[in-house]
C-alpha positions in Angstrom: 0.0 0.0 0.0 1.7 3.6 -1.4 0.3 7.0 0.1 0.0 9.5 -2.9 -0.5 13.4 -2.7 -2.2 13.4 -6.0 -5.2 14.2 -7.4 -7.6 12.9 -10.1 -9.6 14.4 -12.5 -12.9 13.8 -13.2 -14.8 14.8 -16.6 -18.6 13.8 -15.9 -20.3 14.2 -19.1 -17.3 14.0 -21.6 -19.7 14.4 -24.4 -21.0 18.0 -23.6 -19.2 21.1 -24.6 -15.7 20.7 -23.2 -15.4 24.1 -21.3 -19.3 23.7 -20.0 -18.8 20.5 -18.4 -19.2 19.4 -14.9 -16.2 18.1 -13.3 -14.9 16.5 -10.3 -11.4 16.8 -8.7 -10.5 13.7 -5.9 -7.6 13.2 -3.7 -6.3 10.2 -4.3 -5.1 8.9 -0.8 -4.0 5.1 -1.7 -2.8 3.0 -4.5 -2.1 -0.2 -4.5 -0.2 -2.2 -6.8 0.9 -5.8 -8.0 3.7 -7.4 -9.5 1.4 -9.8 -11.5 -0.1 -7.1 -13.8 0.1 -3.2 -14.7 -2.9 -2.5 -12.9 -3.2 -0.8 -9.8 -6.0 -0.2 -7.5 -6.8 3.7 -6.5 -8.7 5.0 -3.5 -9.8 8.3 -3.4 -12.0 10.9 -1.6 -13.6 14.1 -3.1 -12.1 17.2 -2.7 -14.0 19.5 -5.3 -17.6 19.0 -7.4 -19.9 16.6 -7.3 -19.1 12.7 -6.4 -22.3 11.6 -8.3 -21.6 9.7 -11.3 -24.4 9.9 -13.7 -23.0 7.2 -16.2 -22.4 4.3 -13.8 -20.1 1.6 -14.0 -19.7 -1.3 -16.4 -19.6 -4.5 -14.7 -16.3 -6.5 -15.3 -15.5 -9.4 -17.8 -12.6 -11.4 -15.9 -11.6 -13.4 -18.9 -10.6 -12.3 -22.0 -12.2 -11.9 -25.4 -12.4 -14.3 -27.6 -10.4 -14.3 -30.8 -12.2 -12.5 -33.6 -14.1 -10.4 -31.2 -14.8 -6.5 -31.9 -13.7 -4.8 -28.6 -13.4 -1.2 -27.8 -10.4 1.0 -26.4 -11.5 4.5 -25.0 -9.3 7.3 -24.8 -9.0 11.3 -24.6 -5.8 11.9 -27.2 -5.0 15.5 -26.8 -6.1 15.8 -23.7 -5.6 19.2 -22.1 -6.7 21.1 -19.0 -5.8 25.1 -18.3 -7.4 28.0 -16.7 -9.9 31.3 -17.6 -7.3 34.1 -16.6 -8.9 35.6 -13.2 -11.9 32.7 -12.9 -11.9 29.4 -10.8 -13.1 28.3 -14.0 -11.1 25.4 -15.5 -10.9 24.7 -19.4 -11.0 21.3 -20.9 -9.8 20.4 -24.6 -10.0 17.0 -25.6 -11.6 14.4 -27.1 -13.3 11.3 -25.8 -12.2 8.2 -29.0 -13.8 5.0 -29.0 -11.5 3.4 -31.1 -12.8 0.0 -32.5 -10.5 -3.1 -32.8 -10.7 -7.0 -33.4 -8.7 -9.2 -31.1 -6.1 -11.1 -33.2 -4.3 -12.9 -29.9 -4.5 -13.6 -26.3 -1.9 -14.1 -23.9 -3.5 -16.7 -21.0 -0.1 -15.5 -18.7 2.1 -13.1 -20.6 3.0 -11.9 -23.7 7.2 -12.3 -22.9 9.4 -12.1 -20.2 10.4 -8.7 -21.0 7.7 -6.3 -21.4 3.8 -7.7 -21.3 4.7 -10.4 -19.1 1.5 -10.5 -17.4 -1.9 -11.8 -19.3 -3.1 -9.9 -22.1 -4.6 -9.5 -25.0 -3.5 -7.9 -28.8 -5.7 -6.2 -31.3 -5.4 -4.9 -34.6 -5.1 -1.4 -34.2 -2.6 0.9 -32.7 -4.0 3.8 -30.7 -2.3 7.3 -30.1 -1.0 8.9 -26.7 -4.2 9.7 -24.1 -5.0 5.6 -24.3 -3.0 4.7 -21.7 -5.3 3.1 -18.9 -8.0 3.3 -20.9 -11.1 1.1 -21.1 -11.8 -1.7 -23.0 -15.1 -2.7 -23.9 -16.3 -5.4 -25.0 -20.2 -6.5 -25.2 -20.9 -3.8 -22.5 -18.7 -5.1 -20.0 -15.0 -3.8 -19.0 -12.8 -6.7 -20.1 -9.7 -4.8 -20.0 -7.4 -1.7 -19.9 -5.1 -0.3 -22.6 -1.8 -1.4 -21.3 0.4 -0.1 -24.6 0.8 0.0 -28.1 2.9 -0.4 -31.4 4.6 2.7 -32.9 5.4 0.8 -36.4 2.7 -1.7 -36.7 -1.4 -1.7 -36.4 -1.3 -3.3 -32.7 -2.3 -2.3 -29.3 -1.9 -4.6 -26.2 -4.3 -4.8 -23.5 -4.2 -5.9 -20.3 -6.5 -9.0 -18.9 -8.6 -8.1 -15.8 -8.7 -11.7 -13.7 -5.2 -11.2 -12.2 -6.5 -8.6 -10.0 -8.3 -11.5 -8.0 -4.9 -12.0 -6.3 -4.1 -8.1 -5.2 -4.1 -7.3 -1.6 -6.0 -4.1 -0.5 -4.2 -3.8 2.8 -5.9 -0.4 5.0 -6.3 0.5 7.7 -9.1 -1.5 8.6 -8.1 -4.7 7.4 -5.2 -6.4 6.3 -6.4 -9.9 4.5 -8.7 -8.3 1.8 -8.1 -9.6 -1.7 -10.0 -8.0 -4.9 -11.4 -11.5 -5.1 -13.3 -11.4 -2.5 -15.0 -8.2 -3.7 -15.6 -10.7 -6.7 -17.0 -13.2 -4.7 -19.2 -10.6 -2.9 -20.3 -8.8 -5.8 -19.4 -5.5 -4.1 -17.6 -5.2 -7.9 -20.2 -6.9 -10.3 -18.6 -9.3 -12.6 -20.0 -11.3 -15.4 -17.7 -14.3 -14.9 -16.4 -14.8 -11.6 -17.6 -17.9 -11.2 -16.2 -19.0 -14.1 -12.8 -18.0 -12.9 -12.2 -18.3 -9.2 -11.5 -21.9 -9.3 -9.2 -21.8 -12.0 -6.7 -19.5 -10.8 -3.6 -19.5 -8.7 -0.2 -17.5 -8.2 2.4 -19.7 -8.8 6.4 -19.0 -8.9 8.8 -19.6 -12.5 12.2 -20.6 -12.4 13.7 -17.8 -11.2 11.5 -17.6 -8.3 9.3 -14.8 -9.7 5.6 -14.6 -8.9 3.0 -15.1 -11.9 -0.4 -15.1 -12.2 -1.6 -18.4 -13.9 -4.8 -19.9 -15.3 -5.9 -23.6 -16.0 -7.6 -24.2 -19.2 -11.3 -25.4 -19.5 
């Protein structure tokens, strides 16, 4: 568990006129990472607007797409914030991409031992900066997050969801709470949990590094 002094920004209704927008700012106060993916976990707490959000959440696809599938990545390339000279207003100029894409591969515990050497999955388009940690949709479910893309070919990589099962969200309230069990309780809504849970483990390579690993069906 890492204490930040950071804040997030939060565009409500990124499809309305950019400077009329609503807008949240949040303090993010925890983050939690996990050596068996490039996802981290965030806490926050509001510091400024509202900390309703009218669009909701998708619920979560663990597993991957299936080859062949049409997913989509969502960005903000461009992305820019600034101020109105003598305001409190703040200025937003950006805008929100769905970029579609067809997955051409899947990675059921890493791409390589280099980069990507957690599970992902590849699709046939590259996307520009502002994608980074961006959705990925897929049938109206979050089934992943844009973890990075190709600079010479038509590919981006993406980052599979189910290793999160394993990371430990240590506060100061409890120590022994896994994202799983936030699975298992449906405090986060998944489509496929059940699908999943008995199928995974963390187990150790050769060189005594953890990886996330997943039996077949």
């Amino acid at each position: 568990m890492t204490q930040y002094s950071t804040s997030l920004f939060q565009h409500l209704n990124p499809l309305d006129e950019p400077d009329a927008a609503e807008h949240s700012v949040w303090h993010v106060t925890h983050v939690w990472d996990s050596p068996l993916t490039d996802i981290s976990a965030v806490q926050v707490a509001p510091v400024e607007g509202t900390t309703n959000d009218p669009a909701g959440y998708f619920p979560w696809q663990l597993l991957p797409p299936p080859l062949g599938e049409r997913v989509y990545m969502i960005g903000f390339p461009g992305f820019t914030l600034h101020d109105f000279p003598k305001t409190d207003r703040l200025g937003i100029d950006m805008a929100l991409t769905f970029q579609p894409a067809s997955v051409i591969a899947v990675y059921a515990e890493r791409r390589g031992r280099g980069m990507l050497n957690y599970p992902c999955f590849e699709v046939d388009r590259s996307v520009d900066p502002g994608f980074s940690g961006g959705a990925v949709i897929f049938e109206n479910a979050l089934c992943g997050i844009v973890s990075a893309a190709s600079s010479f070919e038509e590919k981006t990589w993406c980052s599979t969801l189910w290793p999160l099962a394993f990371l430990g969200l240590e506060s100061e309230l409890s120590s022994d709470i896994r994202m799983g069990d936030l699975f298992e309780s449906r405090a986060i809504l998944t489509l496929d949990w059940h699908n999943v849970r008995d199928r995974i483990e963390e187990r150790e390579d050769e060189f005594g590094h953890s990886y996330a690993a997943i039996d077949s069906v």
